[in-house]
C-alpha positions as CSV (number, residue, x, y, z in Angstrom):
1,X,-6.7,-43.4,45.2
2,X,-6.1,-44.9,42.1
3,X,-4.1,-48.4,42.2
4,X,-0.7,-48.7,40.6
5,X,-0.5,-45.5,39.7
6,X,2.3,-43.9,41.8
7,X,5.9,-44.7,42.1
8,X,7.3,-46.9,44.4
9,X,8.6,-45.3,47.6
10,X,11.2,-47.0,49.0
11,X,14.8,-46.3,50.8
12,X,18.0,-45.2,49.0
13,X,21.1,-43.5,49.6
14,X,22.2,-39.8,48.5
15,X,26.2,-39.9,48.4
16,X,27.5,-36.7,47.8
17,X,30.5,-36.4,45.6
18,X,32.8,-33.6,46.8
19,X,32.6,-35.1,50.3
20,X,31.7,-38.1,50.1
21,X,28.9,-38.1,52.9
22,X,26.2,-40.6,52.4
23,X,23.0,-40.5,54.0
24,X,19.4,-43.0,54.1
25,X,16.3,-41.7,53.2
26,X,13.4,-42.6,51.1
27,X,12.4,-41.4,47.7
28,X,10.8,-42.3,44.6
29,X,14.0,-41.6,42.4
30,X,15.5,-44.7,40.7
31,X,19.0,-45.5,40.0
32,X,21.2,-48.8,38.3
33,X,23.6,-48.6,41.2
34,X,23.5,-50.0,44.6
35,X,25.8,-49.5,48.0
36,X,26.0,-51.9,50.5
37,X,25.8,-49.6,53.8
38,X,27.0,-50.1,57.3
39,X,23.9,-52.2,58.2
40,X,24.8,-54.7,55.8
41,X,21.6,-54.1,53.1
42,X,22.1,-52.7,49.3
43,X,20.5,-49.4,48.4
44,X,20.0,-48.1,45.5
45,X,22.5,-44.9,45.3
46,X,21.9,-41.6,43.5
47,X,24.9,-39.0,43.5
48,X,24.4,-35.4,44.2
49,X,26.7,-32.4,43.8
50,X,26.0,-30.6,46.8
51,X,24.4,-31.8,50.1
52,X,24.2,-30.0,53.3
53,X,27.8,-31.7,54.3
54,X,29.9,-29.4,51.3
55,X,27.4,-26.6,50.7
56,X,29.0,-23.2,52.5
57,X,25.6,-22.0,53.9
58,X,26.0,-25.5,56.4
59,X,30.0,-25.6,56.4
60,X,30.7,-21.8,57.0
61,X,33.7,-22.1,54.6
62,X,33.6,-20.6,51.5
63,X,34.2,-22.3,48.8
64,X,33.8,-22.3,44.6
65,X,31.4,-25.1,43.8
66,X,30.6,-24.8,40.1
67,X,30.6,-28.1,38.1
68,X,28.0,-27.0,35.0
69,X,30.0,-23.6,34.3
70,X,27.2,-21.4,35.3
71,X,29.0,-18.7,36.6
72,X,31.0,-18.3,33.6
73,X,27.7,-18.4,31.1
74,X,26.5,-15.5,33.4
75,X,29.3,-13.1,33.5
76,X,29.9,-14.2,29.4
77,X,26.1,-12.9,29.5
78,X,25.9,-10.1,31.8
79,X,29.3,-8.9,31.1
80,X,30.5,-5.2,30.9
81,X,30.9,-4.0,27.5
């Protein structure tokens, strides 16, 4: 493989903003922010929407999650005349 080439890998920490869960993994995104986690090192953070922890298909409630206004572009779209 070619050298210097490929992002770094490294750990960081998804923190999901309707529930607030936060969980380690590694990835090659970037972010400015850091978290200082239970273990007592700084991560960089990168905020999500939806993570397994609020998305219904893993909860089994049901609930609206729309934060870009999707649904209403599609039923303004698609709508009944």
């Amino acid at each position: 493989m070619k050298k210097d080439i490929h992002p770094t890998y490294r750990e960081v920490v998804f923190q999901d903003t309707s529930s607030d869960f936060k969980f380690i993994t590694r990835s090659t995104m970037t972010s400015n922010e850091t978290i200082t986690m239970e273990d007592g090192k700084s991560y960089p953070v990168i905020k999500v929407e939806v993570s397994s922890a609020s998305h219904p298909f893993y909860t089994g409630k049901n609930i609206f999650v729309d934060t870009a206004g999707r649904v209403e572009k599609f039923q303004k779209r698609y709508a009944k005349r």
